[in-house]
ZAMARGU-4260 file (C-alpha; in steps of 0.2 Angstrom, whole numbers, plus 5000, padded with zeros to 4 digits):
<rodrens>
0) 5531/5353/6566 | 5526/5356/6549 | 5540/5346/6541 | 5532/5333/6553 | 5513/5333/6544
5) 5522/5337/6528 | 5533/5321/6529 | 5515/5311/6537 | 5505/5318/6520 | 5516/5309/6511
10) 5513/5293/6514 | 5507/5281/6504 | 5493/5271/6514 | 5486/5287/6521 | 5483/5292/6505
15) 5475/5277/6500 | 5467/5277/6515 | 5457/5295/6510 | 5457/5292/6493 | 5446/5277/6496
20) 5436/5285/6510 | 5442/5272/6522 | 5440/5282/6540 | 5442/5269/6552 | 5459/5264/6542
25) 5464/5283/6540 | 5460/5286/6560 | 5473/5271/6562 | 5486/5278/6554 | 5481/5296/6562
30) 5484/5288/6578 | 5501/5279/6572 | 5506/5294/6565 | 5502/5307/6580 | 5511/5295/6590
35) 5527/5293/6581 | 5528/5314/6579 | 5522/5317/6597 | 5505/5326/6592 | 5492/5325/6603
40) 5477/5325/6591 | 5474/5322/6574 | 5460/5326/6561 | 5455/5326/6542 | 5446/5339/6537
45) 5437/5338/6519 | 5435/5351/6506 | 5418/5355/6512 | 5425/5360/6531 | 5419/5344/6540
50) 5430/5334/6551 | 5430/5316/6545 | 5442/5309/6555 | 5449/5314/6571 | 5461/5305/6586
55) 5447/5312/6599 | 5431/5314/6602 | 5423/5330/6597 | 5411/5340/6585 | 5412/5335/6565
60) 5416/5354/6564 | 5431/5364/6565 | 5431/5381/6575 | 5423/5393/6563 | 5441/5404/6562
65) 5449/5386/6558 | 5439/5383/6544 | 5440/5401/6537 | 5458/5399/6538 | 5456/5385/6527
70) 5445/5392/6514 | 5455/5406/6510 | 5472/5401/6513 | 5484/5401/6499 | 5499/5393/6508
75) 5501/5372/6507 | 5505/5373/6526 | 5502/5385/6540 | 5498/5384/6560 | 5484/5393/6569
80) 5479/5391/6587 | 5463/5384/6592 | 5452/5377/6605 | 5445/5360/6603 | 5437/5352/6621
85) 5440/5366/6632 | 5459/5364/6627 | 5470/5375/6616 | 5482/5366/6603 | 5494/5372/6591
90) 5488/5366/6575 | 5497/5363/6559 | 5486/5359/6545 | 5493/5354/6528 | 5485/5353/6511
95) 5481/5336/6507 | 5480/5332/6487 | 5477/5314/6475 | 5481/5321/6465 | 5467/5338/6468
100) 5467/5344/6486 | 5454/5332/6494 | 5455/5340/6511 | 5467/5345/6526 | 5476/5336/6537
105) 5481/5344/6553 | 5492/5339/6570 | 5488/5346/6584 | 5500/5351/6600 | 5492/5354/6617
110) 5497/5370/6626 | 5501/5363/6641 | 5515/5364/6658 | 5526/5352/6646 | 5525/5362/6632
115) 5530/5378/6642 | 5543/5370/6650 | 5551/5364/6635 | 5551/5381/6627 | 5557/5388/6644
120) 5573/5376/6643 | 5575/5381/6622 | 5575/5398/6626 | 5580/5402/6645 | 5568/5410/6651
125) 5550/5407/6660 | 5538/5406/6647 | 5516/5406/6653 | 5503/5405/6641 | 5490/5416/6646
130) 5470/5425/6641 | 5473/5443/6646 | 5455/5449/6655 | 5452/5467/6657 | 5466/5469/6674
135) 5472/5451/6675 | 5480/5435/6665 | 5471/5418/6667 | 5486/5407/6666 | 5483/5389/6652
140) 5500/5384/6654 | 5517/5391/6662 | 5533/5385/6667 | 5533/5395/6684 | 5530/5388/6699
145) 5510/5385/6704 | 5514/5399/6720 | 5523/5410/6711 | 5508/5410/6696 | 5496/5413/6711
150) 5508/5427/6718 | 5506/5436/6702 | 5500/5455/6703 | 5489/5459/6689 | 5495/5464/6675
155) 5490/5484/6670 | 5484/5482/6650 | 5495/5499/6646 | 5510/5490/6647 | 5505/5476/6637
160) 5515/5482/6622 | 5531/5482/6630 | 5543/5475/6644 | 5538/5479/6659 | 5545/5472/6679
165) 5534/5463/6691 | 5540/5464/6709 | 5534/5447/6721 | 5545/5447/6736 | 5561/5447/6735
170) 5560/5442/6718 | 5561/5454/6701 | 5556/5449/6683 | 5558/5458/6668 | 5542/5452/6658
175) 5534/5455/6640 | 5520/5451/6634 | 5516/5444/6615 | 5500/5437/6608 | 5504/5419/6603
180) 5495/5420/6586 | 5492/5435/6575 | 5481/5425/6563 | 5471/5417/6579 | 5455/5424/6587
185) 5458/5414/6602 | 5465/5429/6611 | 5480/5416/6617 | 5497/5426/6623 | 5512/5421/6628
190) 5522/5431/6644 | 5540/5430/6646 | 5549/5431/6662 | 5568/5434/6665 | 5571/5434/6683
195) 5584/5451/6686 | 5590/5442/6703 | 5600/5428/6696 | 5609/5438/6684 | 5615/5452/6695
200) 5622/5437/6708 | 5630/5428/6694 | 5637/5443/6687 | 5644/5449/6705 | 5652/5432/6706
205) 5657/5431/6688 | 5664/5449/6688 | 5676/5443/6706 | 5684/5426/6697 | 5687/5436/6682
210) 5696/5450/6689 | 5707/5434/6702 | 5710/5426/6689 | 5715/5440/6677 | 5725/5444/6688
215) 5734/5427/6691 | 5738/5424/6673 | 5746/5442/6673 | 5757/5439/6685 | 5763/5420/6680
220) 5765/5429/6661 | 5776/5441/6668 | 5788/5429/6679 | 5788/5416/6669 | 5786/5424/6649
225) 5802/5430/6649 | 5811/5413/6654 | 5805/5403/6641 | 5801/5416/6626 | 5817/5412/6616
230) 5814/5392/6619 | 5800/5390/6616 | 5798/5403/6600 | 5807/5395/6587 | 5801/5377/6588
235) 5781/5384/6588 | 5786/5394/6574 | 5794/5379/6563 | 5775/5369/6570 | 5765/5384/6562
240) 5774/5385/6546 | 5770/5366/6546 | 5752/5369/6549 | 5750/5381/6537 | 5758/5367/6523
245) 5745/5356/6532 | 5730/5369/6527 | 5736/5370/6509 | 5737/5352/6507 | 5756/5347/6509
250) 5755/5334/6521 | 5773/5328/6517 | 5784/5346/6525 | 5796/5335/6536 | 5796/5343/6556
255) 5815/5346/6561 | 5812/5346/6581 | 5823/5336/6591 | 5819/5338/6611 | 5814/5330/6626
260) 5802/5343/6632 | 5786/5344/6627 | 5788/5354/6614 | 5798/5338/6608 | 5782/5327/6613
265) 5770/5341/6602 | 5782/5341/6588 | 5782/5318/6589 | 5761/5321/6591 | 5759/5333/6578
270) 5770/5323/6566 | 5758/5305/6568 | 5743/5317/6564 | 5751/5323/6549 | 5752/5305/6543
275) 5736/5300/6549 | 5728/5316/6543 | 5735/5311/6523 | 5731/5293/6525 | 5711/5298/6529
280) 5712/5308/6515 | 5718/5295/6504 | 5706/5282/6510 | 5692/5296/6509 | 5697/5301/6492
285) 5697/5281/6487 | 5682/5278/6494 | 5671/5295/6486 | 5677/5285/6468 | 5674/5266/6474
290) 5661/5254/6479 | 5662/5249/6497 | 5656/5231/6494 | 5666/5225/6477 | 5680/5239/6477
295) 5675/5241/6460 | 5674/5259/6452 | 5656/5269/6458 | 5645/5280/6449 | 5659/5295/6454
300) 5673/5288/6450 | 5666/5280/6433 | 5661/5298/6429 | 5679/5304/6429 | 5687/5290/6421
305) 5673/5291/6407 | 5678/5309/6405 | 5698/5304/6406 | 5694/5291/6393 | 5687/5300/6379
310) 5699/5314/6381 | 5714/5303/6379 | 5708/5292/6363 | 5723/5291/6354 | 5715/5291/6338
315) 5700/5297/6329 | 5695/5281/6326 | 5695/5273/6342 | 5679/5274/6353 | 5674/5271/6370
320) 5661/5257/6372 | 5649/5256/6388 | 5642/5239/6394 | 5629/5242/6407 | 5624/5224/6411
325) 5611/5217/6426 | 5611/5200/6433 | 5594/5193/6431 | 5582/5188/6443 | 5597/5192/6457
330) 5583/5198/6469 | 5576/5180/6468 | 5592/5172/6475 | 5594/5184/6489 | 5575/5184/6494
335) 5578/5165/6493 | 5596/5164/6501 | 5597/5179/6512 | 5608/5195/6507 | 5624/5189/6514
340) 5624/5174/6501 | 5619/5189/6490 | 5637/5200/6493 | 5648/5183/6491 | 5640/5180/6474
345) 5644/5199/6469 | 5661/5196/6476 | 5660/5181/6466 | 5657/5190/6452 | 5669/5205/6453
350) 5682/5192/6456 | 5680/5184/6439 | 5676/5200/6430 | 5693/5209/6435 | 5701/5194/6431
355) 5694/5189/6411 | 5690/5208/6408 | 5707/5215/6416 | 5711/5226/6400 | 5694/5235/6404
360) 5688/5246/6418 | 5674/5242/6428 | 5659/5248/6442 | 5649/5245/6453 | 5633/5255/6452
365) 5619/5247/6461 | 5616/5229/6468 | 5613/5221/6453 | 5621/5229/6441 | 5640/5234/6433
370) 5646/5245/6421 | 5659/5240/6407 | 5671/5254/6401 | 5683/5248/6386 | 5691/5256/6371
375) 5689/5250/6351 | 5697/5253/6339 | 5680/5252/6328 | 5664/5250/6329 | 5666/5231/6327
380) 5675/5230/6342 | 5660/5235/6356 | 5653/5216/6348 | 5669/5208/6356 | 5668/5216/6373
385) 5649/5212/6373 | 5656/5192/6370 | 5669/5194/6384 | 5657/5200/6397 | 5643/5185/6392
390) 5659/5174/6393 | 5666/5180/6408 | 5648/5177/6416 | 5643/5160/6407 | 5650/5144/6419
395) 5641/5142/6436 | 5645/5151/6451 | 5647/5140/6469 | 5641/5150/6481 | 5644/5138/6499
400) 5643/5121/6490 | 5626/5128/6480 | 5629/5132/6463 | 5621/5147/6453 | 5617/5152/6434
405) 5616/5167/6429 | 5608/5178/6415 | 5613/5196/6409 | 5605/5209/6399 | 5619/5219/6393
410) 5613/5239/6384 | 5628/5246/6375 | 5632/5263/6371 | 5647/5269/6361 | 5656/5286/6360
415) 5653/5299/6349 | 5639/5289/6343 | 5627/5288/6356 | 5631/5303/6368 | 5645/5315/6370
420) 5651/5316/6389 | 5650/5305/6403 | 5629/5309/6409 | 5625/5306/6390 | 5635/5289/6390
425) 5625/5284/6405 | 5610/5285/6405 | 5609/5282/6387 | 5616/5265/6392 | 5604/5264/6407
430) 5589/5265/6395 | 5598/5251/6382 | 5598/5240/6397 | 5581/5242/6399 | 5575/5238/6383
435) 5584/5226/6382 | 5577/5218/6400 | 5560/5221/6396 | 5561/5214/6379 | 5570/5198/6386
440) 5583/5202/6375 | 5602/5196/6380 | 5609/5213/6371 | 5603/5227/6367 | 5612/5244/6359
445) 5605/5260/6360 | 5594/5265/6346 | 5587/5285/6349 | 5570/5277/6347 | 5572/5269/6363
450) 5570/5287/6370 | 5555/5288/6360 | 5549/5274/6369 | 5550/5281/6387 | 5545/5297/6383
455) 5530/5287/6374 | 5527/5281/6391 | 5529/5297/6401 | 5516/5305/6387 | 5502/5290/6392
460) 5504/5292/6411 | 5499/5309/6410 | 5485/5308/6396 | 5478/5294/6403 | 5465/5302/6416
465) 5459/5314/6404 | 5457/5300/6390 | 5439/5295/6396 | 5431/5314/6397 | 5438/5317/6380
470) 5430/5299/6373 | 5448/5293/6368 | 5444/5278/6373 | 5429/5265/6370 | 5422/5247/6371
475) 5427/5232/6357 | 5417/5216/6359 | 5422/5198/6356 | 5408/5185/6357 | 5409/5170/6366
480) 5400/5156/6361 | 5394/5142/6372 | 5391/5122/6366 | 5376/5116/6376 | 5367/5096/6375
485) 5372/5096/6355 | 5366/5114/6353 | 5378/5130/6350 | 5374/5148/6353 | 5381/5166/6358
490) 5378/5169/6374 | 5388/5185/6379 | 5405/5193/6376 | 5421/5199/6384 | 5422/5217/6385
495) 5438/5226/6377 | 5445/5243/6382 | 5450/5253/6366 | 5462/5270/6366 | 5462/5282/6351
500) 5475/5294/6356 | 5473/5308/6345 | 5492/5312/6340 | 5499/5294/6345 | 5484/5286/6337
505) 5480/5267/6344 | 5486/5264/6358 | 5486/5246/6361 | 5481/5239/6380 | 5497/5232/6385
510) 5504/5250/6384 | 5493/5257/6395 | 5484/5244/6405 | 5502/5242/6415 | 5502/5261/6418
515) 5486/5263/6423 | 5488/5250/6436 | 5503/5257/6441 | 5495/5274/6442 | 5481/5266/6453
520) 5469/5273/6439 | 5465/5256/6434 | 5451/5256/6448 | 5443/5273/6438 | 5445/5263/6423
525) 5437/5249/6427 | 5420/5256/6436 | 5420/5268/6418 | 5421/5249/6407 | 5406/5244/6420
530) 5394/5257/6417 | 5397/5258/6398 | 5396/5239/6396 | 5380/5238/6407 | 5373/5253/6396
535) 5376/5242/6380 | 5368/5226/6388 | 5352/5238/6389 | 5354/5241/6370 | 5353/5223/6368
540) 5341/5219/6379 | 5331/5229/6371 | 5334/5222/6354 | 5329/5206/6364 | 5345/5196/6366
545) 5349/5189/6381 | 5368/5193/6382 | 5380/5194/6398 | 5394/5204/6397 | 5411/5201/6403
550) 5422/5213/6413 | 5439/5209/6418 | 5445/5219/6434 | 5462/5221/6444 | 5468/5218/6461
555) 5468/5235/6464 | 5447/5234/6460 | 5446/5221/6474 | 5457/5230/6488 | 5442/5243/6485
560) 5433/5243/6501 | 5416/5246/6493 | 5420/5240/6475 | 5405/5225/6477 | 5394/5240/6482
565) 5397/5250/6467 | 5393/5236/6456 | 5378/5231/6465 | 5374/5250/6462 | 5376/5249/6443
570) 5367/5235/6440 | 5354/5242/6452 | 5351/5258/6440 | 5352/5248/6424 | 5337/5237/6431
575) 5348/5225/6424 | 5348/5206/6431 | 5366/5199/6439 | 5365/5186/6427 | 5369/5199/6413
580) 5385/5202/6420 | 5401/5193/6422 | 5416/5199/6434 | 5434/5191/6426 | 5449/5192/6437
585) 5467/5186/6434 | 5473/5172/6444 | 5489/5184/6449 | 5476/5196/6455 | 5466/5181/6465
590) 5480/5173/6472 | 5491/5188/6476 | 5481/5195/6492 | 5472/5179/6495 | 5462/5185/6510
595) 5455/5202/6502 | 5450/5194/6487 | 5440/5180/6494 | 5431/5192/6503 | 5425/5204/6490
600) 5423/5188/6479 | 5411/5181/6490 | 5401/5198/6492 | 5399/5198/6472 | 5393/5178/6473
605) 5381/5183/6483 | 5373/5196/6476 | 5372/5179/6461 | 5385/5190/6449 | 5395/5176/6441
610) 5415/5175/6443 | 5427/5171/6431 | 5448/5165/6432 | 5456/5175/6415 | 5471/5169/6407
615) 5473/5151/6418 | 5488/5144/6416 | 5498/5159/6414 | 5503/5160/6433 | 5509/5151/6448
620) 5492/5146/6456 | 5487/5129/6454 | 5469/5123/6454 | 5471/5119/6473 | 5470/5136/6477
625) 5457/5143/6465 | 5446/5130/6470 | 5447/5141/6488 | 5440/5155/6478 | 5422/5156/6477
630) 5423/5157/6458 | 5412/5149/6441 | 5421/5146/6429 | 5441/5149/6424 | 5448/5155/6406
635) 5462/5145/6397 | 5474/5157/6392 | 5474/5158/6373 | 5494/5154/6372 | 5489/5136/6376
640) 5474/5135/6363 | 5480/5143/6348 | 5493/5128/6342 | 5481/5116/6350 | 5480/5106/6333
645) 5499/5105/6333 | 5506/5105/6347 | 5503/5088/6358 | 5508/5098/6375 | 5497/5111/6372
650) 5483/5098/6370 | 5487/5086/6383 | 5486/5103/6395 | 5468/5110/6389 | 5462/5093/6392
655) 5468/5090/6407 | 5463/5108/6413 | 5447/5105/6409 | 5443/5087/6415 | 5450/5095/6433
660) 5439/5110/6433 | 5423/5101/6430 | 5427/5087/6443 | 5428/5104/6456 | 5413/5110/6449
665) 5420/5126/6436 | 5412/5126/6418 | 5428/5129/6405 | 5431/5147/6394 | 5443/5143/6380
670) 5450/5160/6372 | 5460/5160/6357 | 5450/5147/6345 | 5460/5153/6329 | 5452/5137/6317
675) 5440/5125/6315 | 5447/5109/6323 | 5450/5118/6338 | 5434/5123/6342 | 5429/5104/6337
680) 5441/5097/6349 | 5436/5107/6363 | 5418/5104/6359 | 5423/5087/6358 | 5432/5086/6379
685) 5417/5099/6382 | 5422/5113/6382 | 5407/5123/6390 | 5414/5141/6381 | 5424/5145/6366
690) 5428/5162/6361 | 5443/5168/6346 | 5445/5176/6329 | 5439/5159/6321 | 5421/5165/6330
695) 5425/5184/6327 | 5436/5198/6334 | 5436/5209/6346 | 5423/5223/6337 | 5416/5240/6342
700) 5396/5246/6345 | 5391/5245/6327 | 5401/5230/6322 | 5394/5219/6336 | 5377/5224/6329
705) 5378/5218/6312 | 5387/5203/6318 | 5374/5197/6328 | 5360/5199/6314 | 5371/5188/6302
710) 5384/5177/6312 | 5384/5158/6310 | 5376/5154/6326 | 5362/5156/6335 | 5361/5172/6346
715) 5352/5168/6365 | 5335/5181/6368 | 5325/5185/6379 | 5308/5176/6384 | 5293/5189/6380
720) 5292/5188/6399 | 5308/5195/6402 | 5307/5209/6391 | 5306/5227/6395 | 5294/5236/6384
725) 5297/5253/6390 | 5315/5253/6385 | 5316/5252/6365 | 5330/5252/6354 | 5340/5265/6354
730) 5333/5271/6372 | 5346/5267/6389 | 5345/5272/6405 | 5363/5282/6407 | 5372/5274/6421
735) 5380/5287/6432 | 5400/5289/6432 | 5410/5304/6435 | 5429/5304/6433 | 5440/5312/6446
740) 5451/5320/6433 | 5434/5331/6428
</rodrens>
């Protein structure tokens, strides 16, 4: 039972499910999950002792022994007994944690006649749970028959320490009686019963067989041992000198026994078994050190040939040279072909590898991915190998009349240089390979600062949370500028998430970002980048700009059940209007869960908060689909404006993308305006927003300040109407935010 809600804690949407307070999802997957485990209820019960969610109806509070058990138990998981709706249940409660305990989760196991009768059949006796009374038992469950429950004599409270026999009839039982729990106060007891009856029959009858048959075999050993001792003696002898050959692995101890008889037939049997016995062994032994789909080498068996290889170099120049190489984008042909298409491609593969790279040894580690093992007699020569394998690999495959291309990313390693055994070796290569996939590269040779580089990784992961408590990290600002009937002016900015690590210094975003939407605290993030840039658009209110500011957001943020709440919330305590704030989203983050983010879109339209499309152009969605999502305005990605004076592609796309959005209603945001005749041709297809370092950078609190009192344009304010004289300069309203990692 508790490796059951163990296992069930661990899954992924029930955690999401209680991490985002979603009870009627979390209830679900109670249900799915009591289901699947045979419990018959289950409940979540939060650190304050309330049951949030339970599988049946009942009281929000646990049994006060329950939630004492709670409070002071030191243990992850433990079982108690308790009574919930006039029933008693075997609970198991388990602590739940994301990544600090957040509550319990507990399954629950009626004590009922199914539950005694299964325990009866594990352990072979009669098994009742009982409530002992001051001269009787009241029975909850039992796997005795309901008239011999009613027959029962009451049971004297002096023998309930030890075994004691009850008499009914005809009938004798040994019983004992236990309480169930020592930690419950439900009083709950369990009763044994061996019936003495059965045993003393079966033991009669038992004793009788044994003693004919004893003697039958007596008497058959006497007349007929003597007969066939001296024929039979030698042949089983040579058999167990076999067997014993057999044992110690020699599976090739020829058996000499020519007869008829069925010693003859044994000797003919045991011989067959002896051959089939060492070709299983073989085949076993082949397949421990080989791939069952290519018949290449596996991770085994290129361990021990890695380790045979660099102890047999014949000279101290030679080395060994590692080529761990991926096929790119292989998941796209089998998630477009299907999987067997997938293994005649890899067969397709091994077949031409083993035949251009014969001199070499090669494996088979995952789906995707083979391992090169070659020896050089330099340094030089891991260059060649490289060439051979992006050779090998170069023509088109034809997989049933269709033909494929492939692309590799090969990460090499070489011995002694890189690592010194086989371990080393591989998963120095393993982390070449990576580099070299993530960096788009087609090679890429172990450098020690790759290491760096995932540890670097690691390091951010784990910092992250605490960065915002210890004021790591802060908010940069890039204006945007907007061109309006002949006039120009600024008229907000896009807000920019900073990191100052203080022993890796400045972090840039795109190390982290990733992580922290990978870690899910992206969604922390994002609500701790609200409330600060709602608190500086306070500041400048107050200064009496009329600013919005721009917030970009994730797909995580809008699978947030209540995510449009907490922003109606923030700008609620800022007494700011929804005008002064604008939500960004990616187009990958719109289009990727369609559905969900059309919903919480729509909430945030509503509530007159404007919605934005950031980095257009940089995904698969056309303007088809976004122009289902009930968004404002949509951002050219930069990548398409910076060359836009050069580059006549470039120009013929941010033209185009701007005619089609205003003809579906979206003003335009153009990002990355690096020089004048940019901006002026943008202006010049109207453009409705430019932003770029030609305008300024991305700058922090105080830059943004002194920008805004000397910059080239015309800064939007407030109308004296509008204005809110309480709030001076210098004097916000704090917004309220409280990480989880506090």
């Amino acid at each position: 039972m508790n490796t059951s809600v163990e296992t069930v804690v661990k899954d992924w949407g029930l955690r999401q499910s209680i991490g985002q307070r979603d009870y009627s999802t979390l209830e679900s997957v109670l249900q799915n999950h009591s289901n699947r485990v045979g419990a018959d209820v289950a409940l979540f019960v939060d650190n304050e002792g309330v049951l949030a969610v339970s599988t049946i109806r009942q009281d929000k509070q646990l049994p006060q022994q329950i939630l004492e058990l709670v409070n002071r138990s030191q243990q992850i998981t433990f079982q108690t007994i308790t009574q919930i709706n006039q029933r008693h249940y075997q609970l198991v409660l388990t602590e739940v944690k994301a990544p600090i305990r957040v509550g319990w989760l507990g399954m629950g196991f009626e004590i009922d006649d199914q539950m005694a009768n299964r325990y009866s059949e594990i352990s072979g006796v009669n098994i009742s749970f009982v409530l002992p009374h001051s001269h009787s038992l009241q029975f909850i469950a039992s796997s005795l028959p309901e008239e011999r429950m009613k027959s029962m004599p009451p049971t004297p409270p002096a023998l309930a320490d030890k075994p004691w026999v009850i008499t009914q009839g005809e009938w004798e039982d040994l019983a004992l009686y236990r309480p169930f729990d020592e930690h419950s106060q439900s009083g709950l007891a369990i009763l044994f019963q061996q019936s003495l009856n059965e045993p003393r029959e079966k033991f009669s009858q038992w004793w009788l067989s044994l003693l004919s048959i004893f003697g039958l075999i007596s008497l058959l050993a006497l007349v007929f041992g003597y007969v066939f001792s001296r024929g039979i003696s030698k042949p089983l002898n040579q058999l167990l000198h076999v067997i014993d050959d057999v044992s110690k692995g020699d599976y090739n101890t020829p058996i000499r026994i020519h007869r008829r008889d069925e010693i003859g037939r044994l000797a003919k049997a045991f011989s067959r078994m002896q051959r089939a016995v060492s070709e299983r062994e073989e085949h076993i032994t082949y397949q421990a050190s080989h791939d069952s789909l290519t018949g290449l080498l596996n991770r085994k068996g290129l361990i021990e040939r890695i380790d045979h290889t660099i102890n047999h170099l014949d000279s101290s120049q030679e080395v060994a040279v590692l080529a761990n190489f991926r096929l790119n984008h292989f998941q796209d042909i089998v998630d477009a072909l299907g999987y067997s298409w997938g293994d005649k491609l890899i067969h397709l593969v091994t077949e031409r590898l083993s035949t251009k790279l014969e001199d070499h040894k090669l494996a088979h580690l995952n789906l995707d991915e083979f391992i090169l093992l070659g020896k050089t007699n330099d340094i030089m020569g891991a260059r060649e190998i490289n060439e051979q394998i992006h050779q090998a690999l170069k023509d088109p495959f034809c997989v049933s009349g269709i033909e494929l291309s492939l692309k590799i990313s090969v990460g090499i390693v070489i011995y002694p240089f890189s690592a010194l055994d086989a371990e080393g070796l591989l998963r120095r290569a393993g982390v070449a390979l990576n580099e070299a996939c993530s960096s788009q590269k087609a090679t890429v040779t172990y450098d020690p600062k790759h290491d760096e580089y995932s540890l670097r990784k690691l390091t951010l992961m784990a910092e992250l949370p605490k960065a915002i408590i210890e004021n790591q990290v802060c908010l940069h600002y890039q204006p945007k500028i907007r061109h309006h009937q002949g006039k120009t002016q600024v008229e907000g900015v896009e807000c920019l998430v900073r990191w100052q690590h203080p022993e890796l210094g400045f972090v840039p975003p795109d190390d982290f970002i990733g992580l922290a939407e990978k870690t899910g605290y992206i969604v922390e993030l994002t609500r701790w980048v609200l409330a600060k840039a709602l608190e500086q658009c306070q500041r400048w209110r107050a200064q009496g700009y009329d600013l919005a500011v721009a917030v970009n957001i994730s797909a995580l943020d809008l699978a947030q059940k209540d995510f449009d709440k907490e922003v109606a919330f923030l700008l609620q305590n800022a007494e700011l209007p929804t005008s002064a704030l604008i939500v960004e989203v990616t187009e990958s983050a719109a289009v990727e869960n369609p559905e969900s983010a059309i919903a919480q879109l729509s909430h945030l339209k509503d509530q007159g908060i404007k919605l934005s499309i950031d980095d257009y152009g940089t995904g698969y969605s056309s303007l088809a689909q976004l122009k289902q999502l009930p968004v404002h305005e949509l951002k050219i990605d930069k990548s398409f404006v910076q060359d836009l004076a050069q580059d006549e592609e470039d120009r013929t796309i941010v033209r185009s993308t701007i005619e089609l959005a205003h003809n579906i209603g979206l003003s335009v945001v153009a990002e990355g305006v690096e020089d004048e005749a940019a901006l002026q041709q943008l202006i010049a297809w109207g453009c409705n927003y430019m932003q770029g370092y030609f305008i300024a950078k991305p700058l922090d609190e105080a830059a943004i300040g002194k920008w805004l009192q000397r910059c080239a344009y015309p800064v939007k304010t407030l109308r004296s109407a509008d204005r809110d004289e309480s709030l001076k300069p210098g004097k916000v309203k704090p917004l309220p935010f409280r990480s989880s990692a506090e």
